[in-house]
C-alpha positions as a printed Julia matrix, in Angstrom:
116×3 Matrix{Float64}:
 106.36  109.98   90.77
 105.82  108.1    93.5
 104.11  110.16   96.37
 106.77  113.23   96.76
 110.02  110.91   96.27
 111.3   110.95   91.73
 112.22  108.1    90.65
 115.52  108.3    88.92
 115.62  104.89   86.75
 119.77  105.21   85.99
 119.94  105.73   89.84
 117.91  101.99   90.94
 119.9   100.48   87.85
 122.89  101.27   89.31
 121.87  100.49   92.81
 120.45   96.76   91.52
 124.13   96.84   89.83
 125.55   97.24   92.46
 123.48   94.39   94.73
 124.3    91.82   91.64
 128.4    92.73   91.71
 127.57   92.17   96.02
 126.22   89.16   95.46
 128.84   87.82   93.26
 131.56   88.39   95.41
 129.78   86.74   98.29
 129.13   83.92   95.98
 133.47   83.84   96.26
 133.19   83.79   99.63
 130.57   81.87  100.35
 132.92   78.69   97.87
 135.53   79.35   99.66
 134.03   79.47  102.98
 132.2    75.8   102.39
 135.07   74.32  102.03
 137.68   75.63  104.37
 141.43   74.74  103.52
 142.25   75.14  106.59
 142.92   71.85  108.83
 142.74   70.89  112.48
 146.65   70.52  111.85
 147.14   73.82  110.24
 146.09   75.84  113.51
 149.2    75.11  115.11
 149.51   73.49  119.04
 147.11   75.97  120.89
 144.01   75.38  118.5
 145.32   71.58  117.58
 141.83   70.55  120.4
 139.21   73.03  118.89
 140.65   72.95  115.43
 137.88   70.18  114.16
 135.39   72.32  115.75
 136.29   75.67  114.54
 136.79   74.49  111.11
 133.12   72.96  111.41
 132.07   75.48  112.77
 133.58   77.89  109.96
 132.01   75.8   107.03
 128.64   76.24  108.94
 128.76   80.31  108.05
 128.24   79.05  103.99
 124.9    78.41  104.43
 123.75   81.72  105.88
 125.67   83.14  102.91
 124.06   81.36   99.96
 120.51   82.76  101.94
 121.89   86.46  102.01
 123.33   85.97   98.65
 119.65   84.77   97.21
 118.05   87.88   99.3
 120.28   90.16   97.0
 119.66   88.71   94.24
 115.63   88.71   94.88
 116.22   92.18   95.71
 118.2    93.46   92.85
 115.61   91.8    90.82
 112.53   93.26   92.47
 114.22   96.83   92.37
 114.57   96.69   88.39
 111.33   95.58   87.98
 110.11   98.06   90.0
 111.78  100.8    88.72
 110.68   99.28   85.26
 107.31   99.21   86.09
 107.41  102.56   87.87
 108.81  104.34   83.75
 106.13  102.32   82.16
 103.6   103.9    83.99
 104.66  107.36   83.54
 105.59  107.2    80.03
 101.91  105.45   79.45
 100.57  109.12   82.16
 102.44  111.19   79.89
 101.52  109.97   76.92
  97.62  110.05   77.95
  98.56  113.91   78.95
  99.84  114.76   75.36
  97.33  113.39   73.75
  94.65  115.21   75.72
  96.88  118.61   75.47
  97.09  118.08   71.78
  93.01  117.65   71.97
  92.65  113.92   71.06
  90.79  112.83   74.15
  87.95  111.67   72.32
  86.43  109.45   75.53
  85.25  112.61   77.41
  82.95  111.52   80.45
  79.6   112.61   80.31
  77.49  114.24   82.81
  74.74  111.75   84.27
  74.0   113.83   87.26
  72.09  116.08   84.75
  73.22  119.07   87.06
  75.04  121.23   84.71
């Protein structure tokens, strides 16, 4: 438990899933974007000026794409080890709680104020 909020591992594996299946489709994009099939010639007689700049200007967006697509991917990532890290630690709490209900806690601390 982290402060008041549970941590529901199935629920941030599904979420980092989700990111990863995000990421791969703007991987499509971002290949398809980089090299647009479009041509100055293929935007017909009112673009036929700008065409060469908007299709520049349209393989300039795959950059920004491969840098959001890394961010999801660095996120996914840090989310399952997070999570992972998050059940380690409570399974290693709960296991340190059983033992000491069963009475195993054999490392008791010992008094050194000498008050009681």
């Amino acid at each position: 438990m982290a402060g008041d909020m549970e941590v529901d591992p199935a629920a941030v594996q599904a979420f980092a899933t989700f990111l990863a299946d995000a990421r791969a489709q703007l991987e499509q994009v971002r290949a398809r974007v980089a090299e647009p099939s479009t041509s100055e010639d293929d935007l017909g007689r009112h673009w036929k000026g700008d065409g060469e700049e908007y299709v520049n200007a349209y393989s300039m967006i795959a950059p920004d794409l491969g840098a959001l697509s890394a961010l999801l991917d660095q996120v996914s990532t840090q989310l399952t080890a997070g999570a992972d890290l998050q059940v380690a630690g409570e399974a290693t709490n709960l296991g340190a709680f059983t033992k000491i209900a069963a009475g195993g806690d054999t490392e008791s601390p010992t008094s050194e104020s000498g008050g009681i």
